[in-house]
C-alpha positions as CSV (number, residue, x, y, z in Angstrom):
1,X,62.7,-29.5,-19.3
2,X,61.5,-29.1,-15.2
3,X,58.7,-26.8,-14.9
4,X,60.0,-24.6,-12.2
5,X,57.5,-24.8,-8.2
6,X,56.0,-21.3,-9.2
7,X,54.2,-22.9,-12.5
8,X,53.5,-26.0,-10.8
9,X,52.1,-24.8,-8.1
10,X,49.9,-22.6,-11.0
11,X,48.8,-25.9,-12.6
12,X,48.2,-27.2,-9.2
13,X,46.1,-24.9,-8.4
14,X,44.0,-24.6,-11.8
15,X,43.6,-28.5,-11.6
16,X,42.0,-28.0,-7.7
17,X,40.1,-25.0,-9.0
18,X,38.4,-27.2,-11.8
19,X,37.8,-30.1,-9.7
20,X,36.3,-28.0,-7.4
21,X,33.7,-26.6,-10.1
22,X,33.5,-30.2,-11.5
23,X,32.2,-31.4,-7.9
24,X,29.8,-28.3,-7.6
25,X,28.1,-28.9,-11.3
26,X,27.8,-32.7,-10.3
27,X,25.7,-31.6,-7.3
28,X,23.6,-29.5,-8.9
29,X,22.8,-32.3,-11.6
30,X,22.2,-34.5,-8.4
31,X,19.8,-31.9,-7.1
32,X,17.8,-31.0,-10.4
33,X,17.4,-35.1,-11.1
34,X,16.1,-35.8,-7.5
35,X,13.6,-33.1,-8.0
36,X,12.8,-34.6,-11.4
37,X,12.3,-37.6,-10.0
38,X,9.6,-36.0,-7.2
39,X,7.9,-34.1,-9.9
40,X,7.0,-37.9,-11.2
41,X,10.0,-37.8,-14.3
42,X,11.3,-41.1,-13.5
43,X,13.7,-41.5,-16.3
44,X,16.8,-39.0,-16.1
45,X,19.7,-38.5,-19.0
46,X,21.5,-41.2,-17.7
47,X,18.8,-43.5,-17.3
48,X,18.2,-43.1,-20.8
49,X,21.3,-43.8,-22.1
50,X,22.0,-47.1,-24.3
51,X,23.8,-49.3,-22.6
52,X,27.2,-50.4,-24.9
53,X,26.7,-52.7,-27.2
54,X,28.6,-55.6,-25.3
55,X,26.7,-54.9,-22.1
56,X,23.5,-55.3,-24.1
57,X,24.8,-58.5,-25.9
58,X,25.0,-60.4,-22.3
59,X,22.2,-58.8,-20.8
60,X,19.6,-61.7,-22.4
61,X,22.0,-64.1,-20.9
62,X,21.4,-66.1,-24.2
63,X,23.9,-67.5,-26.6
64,X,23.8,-66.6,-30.2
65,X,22.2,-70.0,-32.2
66,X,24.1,-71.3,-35.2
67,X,22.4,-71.7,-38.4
68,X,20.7,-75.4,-37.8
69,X,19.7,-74.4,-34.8
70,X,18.0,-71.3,-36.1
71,X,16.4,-73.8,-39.2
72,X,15.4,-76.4,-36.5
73,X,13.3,-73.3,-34.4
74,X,11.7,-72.3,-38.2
75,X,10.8,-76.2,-38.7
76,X,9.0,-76.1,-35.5
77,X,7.4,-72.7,-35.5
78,X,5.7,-73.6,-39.5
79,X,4.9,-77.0,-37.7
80,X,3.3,-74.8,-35.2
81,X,2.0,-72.3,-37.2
82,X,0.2,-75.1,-39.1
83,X,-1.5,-77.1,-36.3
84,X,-3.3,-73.8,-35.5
85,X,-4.3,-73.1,-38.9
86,X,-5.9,-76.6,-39.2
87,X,-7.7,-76.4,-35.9
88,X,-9.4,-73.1,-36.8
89,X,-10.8,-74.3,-39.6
């Protein structure tokens, strides 16, 4: 079924209309955070938001270790742990 010029020229129009209102809201969010930010809030709503969980997965930049390698890092930290001990006393 064609949607006849009259009622797409309607939807046309809403869609402008919206993105029109979209735009305006976006600059007024724009304005109120910059004046946040001069009134000394630094951190904004979308500063604040958690990053995805992948994104936060790579942002140590460190692989995950596999089991021996996470006994091996427990045998050196007790090791560790244990030299201190002695020395204090």
């Amino acid at each position: 079924m064609a949607f006849s010029t009259a009622v797409n020229s309607q939807i046309t129009a809403a869609v402008a209309s919206r993105l029109a209102q979209i735009a305006q809201l976006q600059g007024e969010v724009d304005a109120l955070q910059s004046a946040a930010r001069a009134l000394g809030g630094t951190k904004t709503a979308r500063t604040r938001r958690s990053a995805p969980k992948t994104a936060r997965k790579t942002k140590t930049g460190r692989a995950p270790l596999s089991a021996a390698a996470r006994k091996a890092v427990s045998v050196r930290m007790k090791a560790s742990w244990a030299r201190r001990t002695r020395a204090r006393g």
